[in-house]
N, C-alpha and C positions, 0 to 999 in steps of 0.2 A: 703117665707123663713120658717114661721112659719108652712107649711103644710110640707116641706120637712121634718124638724125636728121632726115632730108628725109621721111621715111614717118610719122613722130610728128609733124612738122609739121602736114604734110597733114590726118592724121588730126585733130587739136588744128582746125586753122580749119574743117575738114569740121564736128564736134562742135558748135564754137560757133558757125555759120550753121543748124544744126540746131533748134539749143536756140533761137536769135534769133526763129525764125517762132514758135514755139509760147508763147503767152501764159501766164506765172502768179503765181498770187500766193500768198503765205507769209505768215503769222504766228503770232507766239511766243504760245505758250501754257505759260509757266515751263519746265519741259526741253523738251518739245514744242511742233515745229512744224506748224503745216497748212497744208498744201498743197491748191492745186486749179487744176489745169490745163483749159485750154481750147482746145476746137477753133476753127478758123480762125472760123466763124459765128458765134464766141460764145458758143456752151451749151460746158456743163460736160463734159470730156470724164474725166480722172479728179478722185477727191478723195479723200485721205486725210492720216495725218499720220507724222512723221520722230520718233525718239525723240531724247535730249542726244546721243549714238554715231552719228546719221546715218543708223539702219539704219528701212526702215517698221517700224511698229510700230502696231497697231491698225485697224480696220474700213479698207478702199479700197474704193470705190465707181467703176466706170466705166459709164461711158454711150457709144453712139452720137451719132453728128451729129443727130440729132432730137429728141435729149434722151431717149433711151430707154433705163433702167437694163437692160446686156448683162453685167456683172459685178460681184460683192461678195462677199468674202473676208477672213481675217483675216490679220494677221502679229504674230508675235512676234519681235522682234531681229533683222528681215531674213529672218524663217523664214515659209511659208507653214503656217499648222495648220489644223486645225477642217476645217468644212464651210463651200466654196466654190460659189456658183451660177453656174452661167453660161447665159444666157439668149440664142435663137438659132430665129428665123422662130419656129415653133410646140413648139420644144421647149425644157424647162429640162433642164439636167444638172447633177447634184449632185456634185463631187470631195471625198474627202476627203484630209486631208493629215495629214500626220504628220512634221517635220521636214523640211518641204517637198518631203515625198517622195507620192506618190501611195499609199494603202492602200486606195481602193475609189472606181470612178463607177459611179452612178445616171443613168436617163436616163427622161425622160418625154416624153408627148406627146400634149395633150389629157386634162390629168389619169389618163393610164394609162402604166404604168411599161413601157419597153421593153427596158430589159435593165439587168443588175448584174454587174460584177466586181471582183473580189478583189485 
């Protein structure tokens, strides 16, 4: 017992040295919160918002360290749905989701599609 509790410790100050570097800031929008986090430079690393339940909820947007939008997706009640981009050197890939599960990527490159699955 005494080793569990030393291991949840650990972890719990691990956690919150974690979260200490990484800057954000919140505000209430009636049940919703929005969030937007930032990389150590400054730019905006994600941003989205929290529904009253805590779960994301609605459009998240991440960037790279140079401000370069690499990701935007949607969530419903901590679920990822819809059509996600993810943006990478020269190519976009399109996932889509279906109760946060994967049901098809698209992949491009140079406006020409290089492969699709199911």
């Amino acid at each position: 017992m005494k080793n569990i509790f030393a291991i949840l410790l650990m972890l719990s100050v691990t956690l919150t040295f974690a979260q200490e570097k990484q800057k954000v800031t919140v505000e209430k929008d009636g049940d919703t919160t929005i969030a937007t986090y930032y990389h150590d430079n400054g730019l905006i690393a994600q941003e989205g918002a929290f529904n009253k339940e805590g779960n994301l909820d609605g459009v998240w947007t991440s960037f790279d360290t140079n401000g370069k939008k690499v990701a935007i997706g949607n969530y419903e009640n901590g679920k990822k749905v819809g059509k996600w981009l993810f943006w990478s050197n020269n190519k976009l890939k399109e996932v889509d989701y279906v109760d946060s599960k994967v049901a098809s990527v698209s992949e491009w490159t140079d406006k020409v599609q290089l492969a699709t699955s199911n």
